[in-house]
N, CA, C and O atoms as a printed pandas DataFrame, in Angstrom:
     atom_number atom_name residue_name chain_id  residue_number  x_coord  y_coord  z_coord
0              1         N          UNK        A               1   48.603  108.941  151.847
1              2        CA          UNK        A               1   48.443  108.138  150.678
2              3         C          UNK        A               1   48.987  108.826  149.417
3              4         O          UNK        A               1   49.766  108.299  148.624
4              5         N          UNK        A               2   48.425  110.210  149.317
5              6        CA          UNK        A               2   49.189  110.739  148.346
6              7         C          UNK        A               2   51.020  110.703  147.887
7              8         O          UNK        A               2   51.421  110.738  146.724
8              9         N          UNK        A               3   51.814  110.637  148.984
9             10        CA          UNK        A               3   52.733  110.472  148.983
10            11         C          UNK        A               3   53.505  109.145  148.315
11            12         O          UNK        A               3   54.724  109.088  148.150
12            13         N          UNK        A               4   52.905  108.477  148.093
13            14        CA          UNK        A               4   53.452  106.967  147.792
14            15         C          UNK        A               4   52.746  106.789  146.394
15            16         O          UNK        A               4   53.212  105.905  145.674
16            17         N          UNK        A               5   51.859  107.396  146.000
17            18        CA          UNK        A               5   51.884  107.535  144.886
18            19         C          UNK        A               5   52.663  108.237  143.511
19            20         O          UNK        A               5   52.616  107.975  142.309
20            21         N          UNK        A               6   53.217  109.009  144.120
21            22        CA          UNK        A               6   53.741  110.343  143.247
22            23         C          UNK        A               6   55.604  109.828  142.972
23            24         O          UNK        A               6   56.408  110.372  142.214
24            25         N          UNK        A               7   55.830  108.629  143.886
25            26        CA          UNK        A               7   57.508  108.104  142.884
26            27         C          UNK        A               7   57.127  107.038  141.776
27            28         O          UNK        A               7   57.701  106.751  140.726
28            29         N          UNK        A               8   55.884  106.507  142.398
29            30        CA          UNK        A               8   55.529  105.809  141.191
30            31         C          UNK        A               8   55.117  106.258  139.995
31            32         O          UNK        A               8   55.486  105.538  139.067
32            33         N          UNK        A               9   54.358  107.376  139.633
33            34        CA          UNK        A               9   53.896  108.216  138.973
34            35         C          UNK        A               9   55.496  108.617  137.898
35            36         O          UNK        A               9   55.821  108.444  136.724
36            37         N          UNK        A              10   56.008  109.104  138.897
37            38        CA          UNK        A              10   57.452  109.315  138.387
38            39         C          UNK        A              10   58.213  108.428  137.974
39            40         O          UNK        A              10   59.257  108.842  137.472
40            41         N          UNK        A              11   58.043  107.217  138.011
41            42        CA          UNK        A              11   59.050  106.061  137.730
42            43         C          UNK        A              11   58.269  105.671  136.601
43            44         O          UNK        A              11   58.828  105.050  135.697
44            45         N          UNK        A              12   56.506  106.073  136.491
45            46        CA          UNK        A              12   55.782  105.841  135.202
46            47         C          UNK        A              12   56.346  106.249  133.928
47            48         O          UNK        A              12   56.621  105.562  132.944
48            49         N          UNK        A              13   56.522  108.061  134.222
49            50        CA          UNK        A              13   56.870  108.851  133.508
50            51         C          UNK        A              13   58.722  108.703  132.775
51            52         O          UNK        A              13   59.226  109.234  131.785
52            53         N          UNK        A              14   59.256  107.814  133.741
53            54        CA          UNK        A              14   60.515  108.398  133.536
54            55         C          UNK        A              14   60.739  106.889  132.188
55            56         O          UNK        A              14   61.238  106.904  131.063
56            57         N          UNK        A              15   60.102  105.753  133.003
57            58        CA          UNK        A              15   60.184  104.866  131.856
58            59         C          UNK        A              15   59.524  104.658  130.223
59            60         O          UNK        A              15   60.057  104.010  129.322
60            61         N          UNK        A              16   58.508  105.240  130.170
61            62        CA          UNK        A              16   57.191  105.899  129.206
62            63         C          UNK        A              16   58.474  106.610  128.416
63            64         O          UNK        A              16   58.857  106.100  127.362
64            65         N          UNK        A              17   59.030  107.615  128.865
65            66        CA          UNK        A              17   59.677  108.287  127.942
66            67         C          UNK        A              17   61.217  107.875  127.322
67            68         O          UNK        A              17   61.770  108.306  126.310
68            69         N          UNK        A              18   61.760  106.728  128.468
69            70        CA          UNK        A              18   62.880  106.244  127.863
70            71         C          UNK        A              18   62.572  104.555  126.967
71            72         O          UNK        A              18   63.495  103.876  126.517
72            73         N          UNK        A              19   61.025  104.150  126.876
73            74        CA          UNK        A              19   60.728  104.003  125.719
74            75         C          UNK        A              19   60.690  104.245  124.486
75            76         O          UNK        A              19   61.328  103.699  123.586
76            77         N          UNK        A              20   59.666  105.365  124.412
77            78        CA          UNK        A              20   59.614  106.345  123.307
78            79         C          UNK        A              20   61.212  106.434  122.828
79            80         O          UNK        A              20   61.688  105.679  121.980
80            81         N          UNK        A              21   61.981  107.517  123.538
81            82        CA          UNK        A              21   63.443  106.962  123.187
82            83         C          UNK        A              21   63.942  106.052  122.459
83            84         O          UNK        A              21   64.256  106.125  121.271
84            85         N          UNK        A              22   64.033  105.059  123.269
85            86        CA          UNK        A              22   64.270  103.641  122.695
86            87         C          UNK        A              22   63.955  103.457  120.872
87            88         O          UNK        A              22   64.719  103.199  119.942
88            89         N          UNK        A              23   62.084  103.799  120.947
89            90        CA          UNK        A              23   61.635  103.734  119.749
90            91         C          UNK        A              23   61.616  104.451  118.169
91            92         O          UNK        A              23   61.292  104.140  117.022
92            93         N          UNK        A              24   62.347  105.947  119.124
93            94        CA          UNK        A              24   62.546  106.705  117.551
94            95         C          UNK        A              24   64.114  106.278  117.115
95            96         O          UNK        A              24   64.553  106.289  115.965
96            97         N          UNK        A              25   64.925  105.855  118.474
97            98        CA          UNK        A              25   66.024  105.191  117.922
98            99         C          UNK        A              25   66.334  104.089  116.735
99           100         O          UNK        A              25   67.192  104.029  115.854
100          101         N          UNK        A              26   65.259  103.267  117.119
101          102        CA          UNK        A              26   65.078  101.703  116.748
102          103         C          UNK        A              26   64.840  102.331  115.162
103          104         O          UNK        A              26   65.569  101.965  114.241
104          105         N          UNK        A              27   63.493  103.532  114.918
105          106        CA          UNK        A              27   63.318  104.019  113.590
106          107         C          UNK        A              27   63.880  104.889  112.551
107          108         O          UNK        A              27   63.560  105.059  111.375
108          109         N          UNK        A              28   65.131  105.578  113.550
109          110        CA          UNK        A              28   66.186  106.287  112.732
110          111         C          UNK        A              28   67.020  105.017  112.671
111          112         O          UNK        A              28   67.985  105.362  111.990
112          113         N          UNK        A              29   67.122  104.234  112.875
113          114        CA          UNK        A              29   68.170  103.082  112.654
114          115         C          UNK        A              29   67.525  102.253  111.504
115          116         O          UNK        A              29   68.257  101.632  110.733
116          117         N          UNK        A              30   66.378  102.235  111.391
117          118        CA          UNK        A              30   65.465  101.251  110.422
118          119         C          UNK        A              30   65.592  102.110  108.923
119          120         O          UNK        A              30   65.901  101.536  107.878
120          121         N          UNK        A              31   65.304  103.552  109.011
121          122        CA          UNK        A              31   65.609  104.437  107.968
122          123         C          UNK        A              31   66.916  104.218  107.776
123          124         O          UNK        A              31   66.970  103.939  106.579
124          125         N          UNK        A              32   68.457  104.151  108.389
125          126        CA          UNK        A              32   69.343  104.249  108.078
126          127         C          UNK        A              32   69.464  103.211  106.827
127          128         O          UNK        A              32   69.644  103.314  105.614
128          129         N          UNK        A              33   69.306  102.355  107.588
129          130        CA          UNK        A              33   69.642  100.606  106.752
130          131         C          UNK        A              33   68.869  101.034  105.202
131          132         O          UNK        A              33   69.425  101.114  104.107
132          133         N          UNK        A              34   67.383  101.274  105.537
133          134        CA          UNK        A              34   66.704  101.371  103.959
134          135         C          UNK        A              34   67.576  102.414  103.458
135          136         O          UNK        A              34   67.908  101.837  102.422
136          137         N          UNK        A              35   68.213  103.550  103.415
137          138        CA          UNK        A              35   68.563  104.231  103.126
138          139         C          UNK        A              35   69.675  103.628  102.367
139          140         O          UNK        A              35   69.957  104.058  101.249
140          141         N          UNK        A              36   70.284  102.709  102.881
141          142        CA          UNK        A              36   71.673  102.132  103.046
142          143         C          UNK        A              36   71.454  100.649  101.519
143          144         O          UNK        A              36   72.312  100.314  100.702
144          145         N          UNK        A              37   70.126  100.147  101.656
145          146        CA          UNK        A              37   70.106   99.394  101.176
146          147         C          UNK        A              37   69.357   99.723   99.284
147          148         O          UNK        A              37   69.426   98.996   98.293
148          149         N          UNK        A              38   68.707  101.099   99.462
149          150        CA          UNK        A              38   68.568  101.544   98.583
150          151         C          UNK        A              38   69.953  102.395   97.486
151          152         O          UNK        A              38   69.925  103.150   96.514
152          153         N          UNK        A              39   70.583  102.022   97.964
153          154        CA          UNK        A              39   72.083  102.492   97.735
154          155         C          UNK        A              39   72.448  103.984   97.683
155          156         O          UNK        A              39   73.416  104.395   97.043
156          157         N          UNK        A              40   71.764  104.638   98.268
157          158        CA          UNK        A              40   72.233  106.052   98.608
158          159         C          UNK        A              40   73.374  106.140   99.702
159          160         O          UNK        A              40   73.385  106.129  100.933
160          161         N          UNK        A              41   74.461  106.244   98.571
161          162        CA          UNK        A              41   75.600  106.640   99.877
162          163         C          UNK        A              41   76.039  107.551  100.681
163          164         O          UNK        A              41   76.407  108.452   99.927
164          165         N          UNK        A              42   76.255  107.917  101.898
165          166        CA          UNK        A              42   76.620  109.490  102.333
166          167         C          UNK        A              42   77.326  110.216  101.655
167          168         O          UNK        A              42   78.051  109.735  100.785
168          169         N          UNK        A              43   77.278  111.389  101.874
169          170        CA          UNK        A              43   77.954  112.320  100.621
170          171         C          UNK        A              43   79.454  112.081  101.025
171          172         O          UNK        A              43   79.873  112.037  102.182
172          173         N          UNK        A              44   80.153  111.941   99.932
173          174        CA          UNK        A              44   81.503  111.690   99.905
174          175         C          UNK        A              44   82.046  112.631   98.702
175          176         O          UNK        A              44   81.515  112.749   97.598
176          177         N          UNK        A              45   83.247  113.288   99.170
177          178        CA          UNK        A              45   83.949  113.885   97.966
178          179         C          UNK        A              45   84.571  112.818   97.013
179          180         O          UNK        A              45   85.462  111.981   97.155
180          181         N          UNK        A              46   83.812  113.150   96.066
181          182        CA          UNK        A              46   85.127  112.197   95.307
182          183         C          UNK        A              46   86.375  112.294   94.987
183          184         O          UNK        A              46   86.893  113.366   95.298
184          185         N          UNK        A              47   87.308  111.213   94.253
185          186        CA          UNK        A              47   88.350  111.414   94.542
186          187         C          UNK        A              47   89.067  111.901   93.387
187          188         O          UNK        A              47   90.240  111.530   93.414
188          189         N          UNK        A              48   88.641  112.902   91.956
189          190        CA          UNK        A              48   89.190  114.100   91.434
190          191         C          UNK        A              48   89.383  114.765   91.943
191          192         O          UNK        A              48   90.577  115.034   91.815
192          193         N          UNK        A              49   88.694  115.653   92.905
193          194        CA          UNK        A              49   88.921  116.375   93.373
194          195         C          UNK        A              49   90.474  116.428   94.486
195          196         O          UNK        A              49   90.902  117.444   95.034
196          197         N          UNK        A              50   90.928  115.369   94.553
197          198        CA          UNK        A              50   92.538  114.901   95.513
198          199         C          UNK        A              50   93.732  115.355   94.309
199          200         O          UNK        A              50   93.897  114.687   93.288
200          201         N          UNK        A              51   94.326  116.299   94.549
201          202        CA          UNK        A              51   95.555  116.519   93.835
202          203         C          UNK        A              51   97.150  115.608   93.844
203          204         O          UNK        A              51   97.607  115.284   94.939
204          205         N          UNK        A              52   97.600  115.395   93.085
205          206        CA          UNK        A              52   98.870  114.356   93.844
206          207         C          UNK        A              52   99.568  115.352   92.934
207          208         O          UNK        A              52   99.369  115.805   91.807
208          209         N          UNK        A              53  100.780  115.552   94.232
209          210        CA          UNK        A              53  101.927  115.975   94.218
210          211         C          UNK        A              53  102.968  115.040   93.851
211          212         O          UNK        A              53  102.877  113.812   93.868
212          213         N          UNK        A              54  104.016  115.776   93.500
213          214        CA          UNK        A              54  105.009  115.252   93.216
214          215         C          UNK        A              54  106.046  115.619   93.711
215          216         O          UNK        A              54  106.127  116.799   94.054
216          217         N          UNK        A              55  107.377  114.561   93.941
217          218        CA          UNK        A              55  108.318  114.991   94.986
218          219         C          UNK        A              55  109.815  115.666   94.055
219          220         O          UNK        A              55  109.374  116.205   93.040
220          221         N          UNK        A              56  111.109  115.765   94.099
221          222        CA          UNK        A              56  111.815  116.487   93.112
222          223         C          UNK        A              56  112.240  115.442   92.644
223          224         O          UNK        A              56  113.210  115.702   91.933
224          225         N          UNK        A              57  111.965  114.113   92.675
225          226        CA          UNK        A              57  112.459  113.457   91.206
226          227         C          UNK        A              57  110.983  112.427   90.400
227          228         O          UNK        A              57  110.954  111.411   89.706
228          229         N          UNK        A              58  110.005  113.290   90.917
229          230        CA          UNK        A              58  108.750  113.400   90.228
230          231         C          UNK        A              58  108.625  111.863   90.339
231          232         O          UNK        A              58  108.441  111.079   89.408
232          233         N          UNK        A              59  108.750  111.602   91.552
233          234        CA          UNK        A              59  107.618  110.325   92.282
234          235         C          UNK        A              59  106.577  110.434   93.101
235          236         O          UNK        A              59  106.857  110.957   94.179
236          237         N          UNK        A              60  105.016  109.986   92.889
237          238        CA          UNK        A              60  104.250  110.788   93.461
238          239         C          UNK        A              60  104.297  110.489   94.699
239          240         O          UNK        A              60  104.608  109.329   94.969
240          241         N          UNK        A              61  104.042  111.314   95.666
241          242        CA          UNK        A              61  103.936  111.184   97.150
242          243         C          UNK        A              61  102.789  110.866   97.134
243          244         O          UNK        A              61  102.000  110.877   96.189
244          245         N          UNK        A              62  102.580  110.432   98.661
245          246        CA          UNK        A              62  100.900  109.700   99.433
246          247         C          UNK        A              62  100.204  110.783   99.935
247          248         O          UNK        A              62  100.724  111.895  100.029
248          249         N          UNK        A              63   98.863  110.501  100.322
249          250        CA          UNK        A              63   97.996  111.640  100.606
250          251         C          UNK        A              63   98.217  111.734  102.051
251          252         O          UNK        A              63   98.482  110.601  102.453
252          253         N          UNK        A              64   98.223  112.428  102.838
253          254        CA          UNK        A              64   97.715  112.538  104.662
254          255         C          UNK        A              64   96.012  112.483  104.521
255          256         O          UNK        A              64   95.141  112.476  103.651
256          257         N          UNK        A              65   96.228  112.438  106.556
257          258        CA          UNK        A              65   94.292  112.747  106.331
258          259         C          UNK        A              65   94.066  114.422  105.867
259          260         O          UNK        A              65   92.990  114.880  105.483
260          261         N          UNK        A              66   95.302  115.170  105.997
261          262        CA          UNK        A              66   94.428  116.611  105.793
262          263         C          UNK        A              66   94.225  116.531  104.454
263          264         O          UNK        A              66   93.119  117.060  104.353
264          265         N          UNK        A              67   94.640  116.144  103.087
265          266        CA          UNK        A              67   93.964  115.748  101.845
266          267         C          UNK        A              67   92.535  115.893  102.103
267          268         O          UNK        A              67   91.856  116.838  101.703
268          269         N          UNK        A              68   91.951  114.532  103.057
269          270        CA          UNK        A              68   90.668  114.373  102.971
270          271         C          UNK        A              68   89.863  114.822  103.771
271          272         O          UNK        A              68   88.807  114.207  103.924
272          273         N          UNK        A              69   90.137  116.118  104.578
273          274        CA          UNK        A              69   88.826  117.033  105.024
274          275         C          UNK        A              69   88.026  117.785  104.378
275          276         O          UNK        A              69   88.752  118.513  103.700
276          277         N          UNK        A              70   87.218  117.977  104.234
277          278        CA          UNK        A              70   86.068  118.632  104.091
278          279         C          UNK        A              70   86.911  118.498  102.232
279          280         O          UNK        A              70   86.338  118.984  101.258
């Protein structure tokens, strides 16, 4: 008897916790939005900090992505 208890036990455990899962997901996602809706935006460099070059008959060139790392 013991035996036939103990995958169930395990199939208790395994779903119990991919609940929980589920649920701190659902609440880092619920924080995101308020976060989102309180208008705090992720940190972004702004864009003084972007230098524009100029080419030799001093027309400005475009940025690449390496401009905008870090």
């Amino acid at each position: 008897m013991a035996g036939t208890s103990r995958p169930s036990f395990t199939k208790r455990q395994k779903e119990r916790s991919r609940q929980e899962k589920q649920a701190e997901k659902a609440q880092k996602k619920a924080q995101r939005r308020q976060q989102a809706t309180e208008g705090e935006a992720p940190a972004t460099r702004p864009l003084a900090d972007l230098v524009v070059t100029h080419d030799e008959e001093g027309q400005p060139q475009g940025f690449d992505f390496h401009d905008f790392d870090k």
